[in-house]
N, C-alpha and C positions, 0 to 999 in steps of 0.2 A: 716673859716679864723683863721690864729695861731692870738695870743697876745703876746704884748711886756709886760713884767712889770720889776716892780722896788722893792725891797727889800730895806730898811734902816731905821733910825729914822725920825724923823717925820720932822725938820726943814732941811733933803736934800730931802725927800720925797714931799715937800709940790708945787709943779705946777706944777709937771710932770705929775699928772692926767691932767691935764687941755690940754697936750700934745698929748692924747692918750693912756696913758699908765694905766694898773691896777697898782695901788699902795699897797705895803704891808709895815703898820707900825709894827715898832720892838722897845719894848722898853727892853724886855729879852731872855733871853737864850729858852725858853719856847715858847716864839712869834717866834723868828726866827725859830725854828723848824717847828712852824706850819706853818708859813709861806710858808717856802721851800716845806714842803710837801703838801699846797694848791696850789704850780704854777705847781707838777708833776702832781696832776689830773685834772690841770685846761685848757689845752689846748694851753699852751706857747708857743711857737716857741725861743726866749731869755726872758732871766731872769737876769736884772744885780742886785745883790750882792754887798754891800758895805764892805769897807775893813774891816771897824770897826765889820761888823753880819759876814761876811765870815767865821774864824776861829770858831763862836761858831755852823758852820752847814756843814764844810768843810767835815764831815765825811759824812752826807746826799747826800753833791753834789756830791763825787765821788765815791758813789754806783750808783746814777743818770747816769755813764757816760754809761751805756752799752745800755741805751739809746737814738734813734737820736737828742728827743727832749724831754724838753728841754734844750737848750744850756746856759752854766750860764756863768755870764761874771762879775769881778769883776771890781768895780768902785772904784774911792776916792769919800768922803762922801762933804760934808759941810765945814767939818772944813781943808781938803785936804787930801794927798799922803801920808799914812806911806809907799809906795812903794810896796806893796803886790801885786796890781795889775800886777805889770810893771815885779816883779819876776817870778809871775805863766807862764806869755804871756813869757816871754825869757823859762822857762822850757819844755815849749809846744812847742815852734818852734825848740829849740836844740833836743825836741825829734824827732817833725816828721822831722829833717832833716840831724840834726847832727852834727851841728854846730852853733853857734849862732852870727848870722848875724844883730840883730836889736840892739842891746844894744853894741856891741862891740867897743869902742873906737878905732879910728885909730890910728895905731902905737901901741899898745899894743897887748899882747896875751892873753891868759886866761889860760897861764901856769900852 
């Protein structure tokens, strides 16, 4: 059976085990690698990434993509949104589709 887990600091990490989830605390550049590289050989099926560890491992996750699993999914942390999340999710759908239909303001273009 795959596993959910969680990626971040410790104060958005902290009851999401209690949810089910394996939890990985990051407190550096160092952790977060290991991290990412303990849910490739750990059996994951998603792995959500917080916005704030995302950037210090984004080069690990997108070697990761030529595999089915794990799927990494970027979250806001504790403290909220610097909007990372919400840019990669619009990138990914204008890719597979070609246009981007979830963020797009009505009445505007994307001229």
């Amino acid at each position: 059976m795959h596993k959910i887990g969680l990626i971040g600091d410790s104060d958005t990490i902290r009851g999401f085990s209690a949810l089910g989830l394996a939890t990985f605390e990051v407190m550096d550049r160092d952790g977060a690698v290991a991290a990412v590289q303990a849910a490739l050989k750990g059996g994951f099926a998603v792995v959500f990434v917080t916005e704030r560890i995302y950037p210090q491992v984004e080069y690990l996750i997108r070697a990761a993509r030529e595999n089915a699993l794990p799927v990494f999914t970027v979250i806001p942390d504790n403290q909220g949104s610097t909007g990372l999340g919400q840019t990669r999710l619009r990138k990914m759908v204008e890719r597979a589709i070609g246009v981007d239909i979830l963020f797009k303001e009505e009445g505007k273009t994307n001229g």
